[in-house]
Biopython code that builds the backbone (N, CA, C, O; Angstrom):
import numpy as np
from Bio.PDB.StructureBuilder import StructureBuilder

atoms = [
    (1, "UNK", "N", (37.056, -138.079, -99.721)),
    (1, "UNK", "CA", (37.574, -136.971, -98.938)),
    (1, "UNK", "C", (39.004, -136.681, -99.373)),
    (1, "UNK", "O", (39.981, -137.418, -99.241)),
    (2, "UNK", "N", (38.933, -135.299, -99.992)),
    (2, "UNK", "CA", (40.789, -135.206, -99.971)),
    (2, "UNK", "C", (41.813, -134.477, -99.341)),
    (2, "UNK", "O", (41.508, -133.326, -99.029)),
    (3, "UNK", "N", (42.747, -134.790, -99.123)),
    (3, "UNK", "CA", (43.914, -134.341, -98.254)),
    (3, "UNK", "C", (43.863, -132.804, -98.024)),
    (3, "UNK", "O", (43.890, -132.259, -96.921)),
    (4, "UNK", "N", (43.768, -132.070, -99.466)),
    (4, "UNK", "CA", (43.403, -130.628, -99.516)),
    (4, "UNK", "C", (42.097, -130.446, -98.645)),
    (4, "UNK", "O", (42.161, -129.425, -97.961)),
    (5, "UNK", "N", (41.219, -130.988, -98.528)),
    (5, "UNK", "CA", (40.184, -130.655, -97.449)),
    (5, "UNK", "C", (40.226, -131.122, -95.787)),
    (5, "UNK", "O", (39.507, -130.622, -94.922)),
    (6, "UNK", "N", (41.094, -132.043, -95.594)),
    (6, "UNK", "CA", (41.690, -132.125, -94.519)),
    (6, "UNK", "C", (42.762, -131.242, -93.759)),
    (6, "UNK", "O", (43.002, -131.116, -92.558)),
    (7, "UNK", "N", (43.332, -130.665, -94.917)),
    (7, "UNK", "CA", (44.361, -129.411, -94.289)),
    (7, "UNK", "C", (43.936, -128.269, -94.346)),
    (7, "UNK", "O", (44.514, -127.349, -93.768)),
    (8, "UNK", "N", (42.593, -128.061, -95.214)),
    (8, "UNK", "CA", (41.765, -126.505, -94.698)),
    (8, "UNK", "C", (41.252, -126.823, -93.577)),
    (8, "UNK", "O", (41.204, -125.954, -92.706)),
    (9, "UNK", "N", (40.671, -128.318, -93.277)),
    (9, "UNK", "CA", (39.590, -128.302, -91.718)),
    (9, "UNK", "C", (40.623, -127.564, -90.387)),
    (9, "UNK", "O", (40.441, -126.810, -89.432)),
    (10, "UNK", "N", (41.822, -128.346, -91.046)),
    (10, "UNK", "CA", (42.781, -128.359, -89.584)),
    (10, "UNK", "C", (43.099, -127.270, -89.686)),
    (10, "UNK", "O", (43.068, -126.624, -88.638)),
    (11, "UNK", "N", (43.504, -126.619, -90.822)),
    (11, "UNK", "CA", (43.678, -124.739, -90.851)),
    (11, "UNK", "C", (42.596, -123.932, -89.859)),
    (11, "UNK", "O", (42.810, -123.417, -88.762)),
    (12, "UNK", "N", (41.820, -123.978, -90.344)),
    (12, "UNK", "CA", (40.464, -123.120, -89.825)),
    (12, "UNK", "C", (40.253, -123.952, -88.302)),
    (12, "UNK", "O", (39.813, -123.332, -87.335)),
    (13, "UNK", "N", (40.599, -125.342, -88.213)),
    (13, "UNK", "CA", (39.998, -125.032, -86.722)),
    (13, "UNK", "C", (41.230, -124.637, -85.333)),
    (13, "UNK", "O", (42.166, -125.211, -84.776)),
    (14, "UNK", "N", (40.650, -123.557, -85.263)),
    (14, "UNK", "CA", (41.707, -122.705, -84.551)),
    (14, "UNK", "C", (41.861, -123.054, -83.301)),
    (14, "UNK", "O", (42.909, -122.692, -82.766)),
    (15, "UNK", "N", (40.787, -123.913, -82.425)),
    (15, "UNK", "CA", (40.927, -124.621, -81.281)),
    (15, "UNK", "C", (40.964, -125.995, -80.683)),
    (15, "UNK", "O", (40.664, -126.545, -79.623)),
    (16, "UNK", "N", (41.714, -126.437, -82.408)),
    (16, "UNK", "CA", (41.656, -127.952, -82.287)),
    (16, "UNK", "C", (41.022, -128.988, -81.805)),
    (16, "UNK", "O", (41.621, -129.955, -81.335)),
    (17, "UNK", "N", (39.488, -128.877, -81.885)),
    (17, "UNK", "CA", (38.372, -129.626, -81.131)),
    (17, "UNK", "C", (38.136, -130.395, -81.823)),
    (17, "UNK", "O", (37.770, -131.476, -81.360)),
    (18, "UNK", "N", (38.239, -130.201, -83.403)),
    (18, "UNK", "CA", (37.720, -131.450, -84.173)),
    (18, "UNK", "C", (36.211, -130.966, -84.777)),
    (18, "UNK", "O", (35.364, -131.597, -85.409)),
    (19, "UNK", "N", (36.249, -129.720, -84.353)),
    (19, "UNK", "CA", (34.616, -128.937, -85.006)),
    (19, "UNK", "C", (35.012, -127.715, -85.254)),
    (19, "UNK", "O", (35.913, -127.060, -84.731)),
    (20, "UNK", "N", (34.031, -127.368, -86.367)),
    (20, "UNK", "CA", (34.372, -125.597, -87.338)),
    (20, "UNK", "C", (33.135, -125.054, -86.228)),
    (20, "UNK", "O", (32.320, -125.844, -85.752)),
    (21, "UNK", "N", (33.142, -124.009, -86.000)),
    (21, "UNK", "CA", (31.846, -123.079, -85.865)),
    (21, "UNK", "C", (32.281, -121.977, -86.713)),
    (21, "UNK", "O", (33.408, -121.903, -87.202)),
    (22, "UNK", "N", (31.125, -120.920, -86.908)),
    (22, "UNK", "CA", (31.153, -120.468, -88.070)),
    (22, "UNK", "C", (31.826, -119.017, -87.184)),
    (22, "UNK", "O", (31.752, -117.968, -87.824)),
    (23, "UNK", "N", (32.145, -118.975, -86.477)),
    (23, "UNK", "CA", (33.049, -117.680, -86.143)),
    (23, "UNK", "C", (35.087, -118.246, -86.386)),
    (23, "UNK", "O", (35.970, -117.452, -86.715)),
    (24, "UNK", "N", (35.268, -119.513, -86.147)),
    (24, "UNK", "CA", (35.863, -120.316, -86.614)),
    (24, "UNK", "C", (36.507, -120.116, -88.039)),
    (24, "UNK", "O", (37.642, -119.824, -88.416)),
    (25, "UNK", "N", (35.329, -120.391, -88.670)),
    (25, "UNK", "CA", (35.505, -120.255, -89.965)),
    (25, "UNK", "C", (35.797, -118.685, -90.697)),
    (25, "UNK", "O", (36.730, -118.297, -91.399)),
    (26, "UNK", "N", (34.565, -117.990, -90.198)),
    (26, "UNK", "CA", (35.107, -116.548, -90.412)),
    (26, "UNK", "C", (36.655, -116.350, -90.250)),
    (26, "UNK", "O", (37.580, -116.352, -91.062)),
    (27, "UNK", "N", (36.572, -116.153, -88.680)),
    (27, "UNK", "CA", (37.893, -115.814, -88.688)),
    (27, "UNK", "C", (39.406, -115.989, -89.313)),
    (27, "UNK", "O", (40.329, -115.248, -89.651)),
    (28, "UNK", "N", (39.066, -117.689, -89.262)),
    (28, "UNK", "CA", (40.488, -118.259, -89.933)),
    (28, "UNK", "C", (40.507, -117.928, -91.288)),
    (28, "UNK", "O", (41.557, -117.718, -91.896)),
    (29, "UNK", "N", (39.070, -117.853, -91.941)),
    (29, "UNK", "CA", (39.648, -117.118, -93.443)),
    (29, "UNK", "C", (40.200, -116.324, -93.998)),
    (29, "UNK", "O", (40.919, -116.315, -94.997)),
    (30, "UNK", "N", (39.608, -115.107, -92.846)),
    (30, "UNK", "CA", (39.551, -113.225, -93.019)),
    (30, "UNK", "C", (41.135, -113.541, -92.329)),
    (30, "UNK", "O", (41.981, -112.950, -93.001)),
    (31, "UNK", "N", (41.605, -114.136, -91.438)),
    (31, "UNK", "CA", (43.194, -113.935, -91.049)),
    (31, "UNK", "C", (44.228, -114.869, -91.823)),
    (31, "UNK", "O", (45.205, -114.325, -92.338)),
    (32, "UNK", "N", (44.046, -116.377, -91.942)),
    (32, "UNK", "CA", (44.916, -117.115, -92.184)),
    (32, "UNK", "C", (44.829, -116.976, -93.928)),
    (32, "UNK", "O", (45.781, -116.948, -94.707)),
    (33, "UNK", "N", (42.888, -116.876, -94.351)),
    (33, "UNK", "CA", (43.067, -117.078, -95.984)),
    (33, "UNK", "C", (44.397, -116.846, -97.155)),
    (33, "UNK", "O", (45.010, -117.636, -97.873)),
    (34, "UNK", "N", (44.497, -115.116, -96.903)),
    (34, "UNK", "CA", (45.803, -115.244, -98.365)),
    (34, "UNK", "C", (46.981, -115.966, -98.037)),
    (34, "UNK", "O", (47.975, -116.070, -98.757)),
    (35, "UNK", "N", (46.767, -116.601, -96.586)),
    (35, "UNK", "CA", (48.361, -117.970, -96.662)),
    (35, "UNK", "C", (48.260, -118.801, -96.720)),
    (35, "UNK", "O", (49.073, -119.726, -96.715)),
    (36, "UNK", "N", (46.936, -118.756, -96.818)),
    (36, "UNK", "CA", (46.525, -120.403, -97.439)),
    (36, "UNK", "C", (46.289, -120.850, -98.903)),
    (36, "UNK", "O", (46.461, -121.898, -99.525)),
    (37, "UNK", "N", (45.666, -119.197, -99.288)),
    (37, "UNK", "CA", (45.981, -119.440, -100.628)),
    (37, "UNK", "C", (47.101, -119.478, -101.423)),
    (37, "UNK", "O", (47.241, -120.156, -102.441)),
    (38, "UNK", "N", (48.062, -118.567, -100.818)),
    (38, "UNK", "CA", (49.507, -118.234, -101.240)),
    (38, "UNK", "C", (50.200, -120.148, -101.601)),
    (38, "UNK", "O", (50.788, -120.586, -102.590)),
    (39, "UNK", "N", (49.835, -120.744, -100.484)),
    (39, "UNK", "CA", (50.241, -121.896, -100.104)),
    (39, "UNK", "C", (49.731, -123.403, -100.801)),
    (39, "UNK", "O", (50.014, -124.598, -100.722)),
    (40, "UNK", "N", (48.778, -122.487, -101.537)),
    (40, "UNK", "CA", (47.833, -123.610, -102.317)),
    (40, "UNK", "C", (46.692, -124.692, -101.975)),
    (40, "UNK", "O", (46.126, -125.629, -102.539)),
    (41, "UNK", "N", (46.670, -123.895, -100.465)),
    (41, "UNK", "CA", (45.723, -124.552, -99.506)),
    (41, "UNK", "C", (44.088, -124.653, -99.831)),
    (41, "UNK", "O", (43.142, -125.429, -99.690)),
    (42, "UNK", "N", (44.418, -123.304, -100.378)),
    (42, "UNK", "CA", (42.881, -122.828, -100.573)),
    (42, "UNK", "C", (42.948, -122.227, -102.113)),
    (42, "UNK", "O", (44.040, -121.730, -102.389)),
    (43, "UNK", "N", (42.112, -122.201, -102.987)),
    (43, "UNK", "CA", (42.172, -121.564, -104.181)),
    (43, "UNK", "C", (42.030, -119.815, -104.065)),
    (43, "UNK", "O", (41.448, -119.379, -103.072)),
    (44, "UNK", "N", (42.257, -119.407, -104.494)),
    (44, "UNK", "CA", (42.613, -117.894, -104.359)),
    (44, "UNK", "C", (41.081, -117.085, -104.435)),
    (44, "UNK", "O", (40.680, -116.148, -103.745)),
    (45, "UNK", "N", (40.367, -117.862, -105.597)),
    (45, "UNK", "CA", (39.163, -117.041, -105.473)),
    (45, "UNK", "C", (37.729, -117.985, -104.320)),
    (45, "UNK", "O", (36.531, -118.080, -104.054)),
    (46, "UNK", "N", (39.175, -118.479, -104.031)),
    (46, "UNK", "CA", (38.130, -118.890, -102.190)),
    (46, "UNK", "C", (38.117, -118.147, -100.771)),
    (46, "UNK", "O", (37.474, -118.448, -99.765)),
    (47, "UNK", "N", (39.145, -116.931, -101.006)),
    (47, "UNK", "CA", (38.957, -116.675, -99.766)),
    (47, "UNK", "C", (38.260, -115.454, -100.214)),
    (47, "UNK", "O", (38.570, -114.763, -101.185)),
    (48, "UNK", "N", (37.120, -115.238, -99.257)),
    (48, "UNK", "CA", (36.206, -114.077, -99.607)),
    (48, "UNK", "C", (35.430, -113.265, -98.202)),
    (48, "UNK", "O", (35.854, -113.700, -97.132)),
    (49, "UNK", "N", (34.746, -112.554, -98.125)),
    (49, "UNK", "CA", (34.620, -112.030, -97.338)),
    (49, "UNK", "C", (33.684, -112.685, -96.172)),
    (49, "UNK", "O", (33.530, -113.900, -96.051)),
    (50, "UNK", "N", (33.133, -111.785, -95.403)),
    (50, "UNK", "CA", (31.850, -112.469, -94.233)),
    (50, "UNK", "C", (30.965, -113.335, -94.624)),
    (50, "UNK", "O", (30.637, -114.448, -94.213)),
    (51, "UNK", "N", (30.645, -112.705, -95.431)),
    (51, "UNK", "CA", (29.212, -112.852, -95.818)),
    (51, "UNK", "C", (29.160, -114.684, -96.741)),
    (51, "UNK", "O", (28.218, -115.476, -96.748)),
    (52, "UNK", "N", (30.749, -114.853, -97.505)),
    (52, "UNK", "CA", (30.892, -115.892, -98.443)),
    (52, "UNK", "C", (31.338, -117.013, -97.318)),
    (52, "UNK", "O", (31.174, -118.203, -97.587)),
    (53, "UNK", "N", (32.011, -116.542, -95.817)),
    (53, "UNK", "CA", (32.287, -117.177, -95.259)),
    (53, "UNK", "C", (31.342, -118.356, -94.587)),
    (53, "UNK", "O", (31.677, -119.518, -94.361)),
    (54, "UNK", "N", (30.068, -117.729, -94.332)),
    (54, "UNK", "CA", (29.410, -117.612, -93.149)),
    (54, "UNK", "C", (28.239, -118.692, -94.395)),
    (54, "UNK", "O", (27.798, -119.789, -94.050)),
    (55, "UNK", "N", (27.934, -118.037, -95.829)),
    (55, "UNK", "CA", (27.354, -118.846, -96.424)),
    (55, "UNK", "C", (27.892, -120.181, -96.761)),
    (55, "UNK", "O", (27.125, -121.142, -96.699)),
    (56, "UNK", "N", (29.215, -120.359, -97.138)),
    (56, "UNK", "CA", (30.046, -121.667, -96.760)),
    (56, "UNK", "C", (29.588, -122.973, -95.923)),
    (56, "UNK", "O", (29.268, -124.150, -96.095)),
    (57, "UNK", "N", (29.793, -121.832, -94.724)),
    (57, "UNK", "CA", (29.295, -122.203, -93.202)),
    (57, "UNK", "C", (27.883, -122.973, -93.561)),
    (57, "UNK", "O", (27.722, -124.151, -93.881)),
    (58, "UNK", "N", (26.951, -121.962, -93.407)),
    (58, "UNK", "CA", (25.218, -122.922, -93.991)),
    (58, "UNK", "C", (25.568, -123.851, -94.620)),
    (58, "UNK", "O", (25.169, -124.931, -94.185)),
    (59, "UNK", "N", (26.092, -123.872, -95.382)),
    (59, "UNK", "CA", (25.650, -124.774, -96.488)),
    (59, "UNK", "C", (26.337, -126.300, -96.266)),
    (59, "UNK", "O", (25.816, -127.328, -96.698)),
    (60, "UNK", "N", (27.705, -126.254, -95.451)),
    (60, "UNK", "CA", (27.390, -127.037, -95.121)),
    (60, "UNK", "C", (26.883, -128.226, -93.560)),
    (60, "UNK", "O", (26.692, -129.425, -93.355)),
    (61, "UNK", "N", (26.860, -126.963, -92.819)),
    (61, "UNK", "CA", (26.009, -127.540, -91.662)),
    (61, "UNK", "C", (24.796, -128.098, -91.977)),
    (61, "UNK", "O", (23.727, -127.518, -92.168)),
    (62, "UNK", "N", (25.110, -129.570, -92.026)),
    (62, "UNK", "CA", (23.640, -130.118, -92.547)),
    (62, "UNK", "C", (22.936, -130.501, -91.695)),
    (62, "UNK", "O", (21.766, -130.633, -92.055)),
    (63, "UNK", "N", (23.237, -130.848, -90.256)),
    (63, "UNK", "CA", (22.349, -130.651, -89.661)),
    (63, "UNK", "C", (21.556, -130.040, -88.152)),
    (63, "UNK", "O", (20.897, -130.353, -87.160)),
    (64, "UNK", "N", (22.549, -128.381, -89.266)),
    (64, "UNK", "CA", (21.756, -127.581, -88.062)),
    (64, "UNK", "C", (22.096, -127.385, -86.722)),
    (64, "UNK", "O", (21.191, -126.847, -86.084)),
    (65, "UNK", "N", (23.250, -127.685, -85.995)),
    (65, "UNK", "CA", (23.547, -127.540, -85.135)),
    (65, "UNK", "C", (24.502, -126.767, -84.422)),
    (65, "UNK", "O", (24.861, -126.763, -83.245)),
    (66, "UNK", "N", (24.883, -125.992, -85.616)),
    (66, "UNK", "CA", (26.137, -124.800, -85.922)),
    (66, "UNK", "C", (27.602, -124.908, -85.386)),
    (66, "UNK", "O", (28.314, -124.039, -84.881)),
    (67, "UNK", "N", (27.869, -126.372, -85.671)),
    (67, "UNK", "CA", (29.099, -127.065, -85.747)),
    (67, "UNK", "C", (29.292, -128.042, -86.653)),
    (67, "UNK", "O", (28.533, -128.965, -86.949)),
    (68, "UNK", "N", (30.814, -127.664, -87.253)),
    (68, "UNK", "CA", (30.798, -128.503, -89.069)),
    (68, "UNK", "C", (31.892, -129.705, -88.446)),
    (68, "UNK", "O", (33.033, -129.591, -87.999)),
    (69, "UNK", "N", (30.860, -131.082, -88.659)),
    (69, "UNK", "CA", (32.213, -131.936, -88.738)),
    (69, "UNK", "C", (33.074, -131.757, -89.881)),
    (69, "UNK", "O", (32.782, -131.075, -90.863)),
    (70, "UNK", "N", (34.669, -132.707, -89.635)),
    (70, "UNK", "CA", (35.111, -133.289, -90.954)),
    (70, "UNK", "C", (34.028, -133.015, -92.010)),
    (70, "UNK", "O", (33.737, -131.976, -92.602)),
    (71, "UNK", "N", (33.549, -134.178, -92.067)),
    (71, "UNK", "CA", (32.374, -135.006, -93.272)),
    (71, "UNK", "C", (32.049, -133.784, -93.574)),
    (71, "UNK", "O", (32.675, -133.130, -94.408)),
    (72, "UNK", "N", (30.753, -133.221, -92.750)),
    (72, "UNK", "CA", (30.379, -132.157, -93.267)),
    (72, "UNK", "C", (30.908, -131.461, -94.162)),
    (72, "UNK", "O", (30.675, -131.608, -95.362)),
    (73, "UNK", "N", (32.075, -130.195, -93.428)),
    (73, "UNK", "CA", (32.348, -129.652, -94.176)),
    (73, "UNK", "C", (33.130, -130.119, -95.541)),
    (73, "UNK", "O", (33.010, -129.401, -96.534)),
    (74, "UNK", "N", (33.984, -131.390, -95.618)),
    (74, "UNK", "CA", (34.482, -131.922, -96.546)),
    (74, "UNK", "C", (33.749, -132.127, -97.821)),
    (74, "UNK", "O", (34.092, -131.917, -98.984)),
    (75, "UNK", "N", (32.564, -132.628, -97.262)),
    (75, "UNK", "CA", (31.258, -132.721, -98.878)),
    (75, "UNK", "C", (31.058, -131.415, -99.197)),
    (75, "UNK", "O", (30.882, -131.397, -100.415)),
    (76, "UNK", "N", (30.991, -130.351, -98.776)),
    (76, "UNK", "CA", (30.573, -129.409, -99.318)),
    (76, "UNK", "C", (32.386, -128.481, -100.099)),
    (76, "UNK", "O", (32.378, -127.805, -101.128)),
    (77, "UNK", "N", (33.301, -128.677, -99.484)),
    (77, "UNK", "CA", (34.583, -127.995, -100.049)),
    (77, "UNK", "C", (35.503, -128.383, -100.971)),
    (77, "UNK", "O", (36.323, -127.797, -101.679)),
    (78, "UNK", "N", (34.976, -130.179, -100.689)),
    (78, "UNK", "CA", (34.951, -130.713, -102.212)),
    (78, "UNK", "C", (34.901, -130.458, -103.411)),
    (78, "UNK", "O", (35.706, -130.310, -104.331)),
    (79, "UNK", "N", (33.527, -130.420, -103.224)),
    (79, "UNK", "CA", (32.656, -130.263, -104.619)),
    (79, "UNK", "C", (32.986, -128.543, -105.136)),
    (79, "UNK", "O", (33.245, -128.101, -106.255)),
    (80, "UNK", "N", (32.871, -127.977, -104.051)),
    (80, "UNK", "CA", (32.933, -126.476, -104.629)),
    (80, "UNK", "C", (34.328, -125.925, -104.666)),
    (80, "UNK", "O", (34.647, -124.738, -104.740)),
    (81, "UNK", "N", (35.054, -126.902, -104.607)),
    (81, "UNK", "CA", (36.717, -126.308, -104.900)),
    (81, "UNK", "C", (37.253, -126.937, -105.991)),
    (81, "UNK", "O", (38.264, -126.637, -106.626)),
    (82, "UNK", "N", (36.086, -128.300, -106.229)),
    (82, "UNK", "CA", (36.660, -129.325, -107.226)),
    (82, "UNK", "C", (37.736, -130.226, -106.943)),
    (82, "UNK", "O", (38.688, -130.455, -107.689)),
    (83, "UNK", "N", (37.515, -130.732, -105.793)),
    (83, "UNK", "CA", (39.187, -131.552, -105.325)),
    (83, "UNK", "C", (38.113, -133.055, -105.236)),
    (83, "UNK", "O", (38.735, -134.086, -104.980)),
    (84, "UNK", "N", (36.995, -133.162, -105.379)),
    (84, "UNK", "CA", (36.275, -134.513, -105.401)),
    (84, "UNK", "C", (36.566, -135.400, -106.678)),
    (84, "UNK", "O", (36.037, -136.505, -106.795)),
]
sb = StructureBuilder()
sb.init_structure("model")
sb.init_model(0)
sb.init_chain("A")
sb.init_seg("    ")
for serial, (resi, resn, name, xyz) in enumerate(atoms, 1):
    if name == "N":
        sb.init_residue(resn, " ", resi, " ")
    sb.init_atom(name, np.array(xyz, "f"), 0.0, 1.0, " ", f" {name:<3s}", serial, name[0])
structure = sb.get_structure()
């Protein structure tokens, strides 16, 4: 797990619960994204629209319950940001 994926979780979760939901996630991208990318938080051709958000989201809710732990989302923003 790396630090860079620990400071997007805590970015995006906007109500500090310790869980993403995927309106969560939307949102904090479509508002906070270009300062996160600006910031090096996020890679630049990561912040993207609804639709990239929300598929994010799926992919890595693994199981289905339409709340991303840590773990969760960490295995999946990992690998696809390349910080693993």
């Amino acid at each position: 797990m790396s630090d860079k994926a620990r400071r997007l979780f805590e970015a995006l979760d906007l109500n500090g619960d310790g869980l993403l939901t995927r309106e969560e996630v939307i949102n904090a991208l479509r508002t906070k994204g270009p300062s996160l990318a600006a910031t090096g938080v996020i890679p630049s051709w990561g912040v993207q629209g609804v639709d990239a958000s929300s598929a994010l989201f799926d992919a890595a809710d693994q199981n289905g319950d339409a709340a991303l732990t840590f773990e969760e989302f960490t295995a999946v923003v990992d690998r696809r940001f390349g910080w693993s």
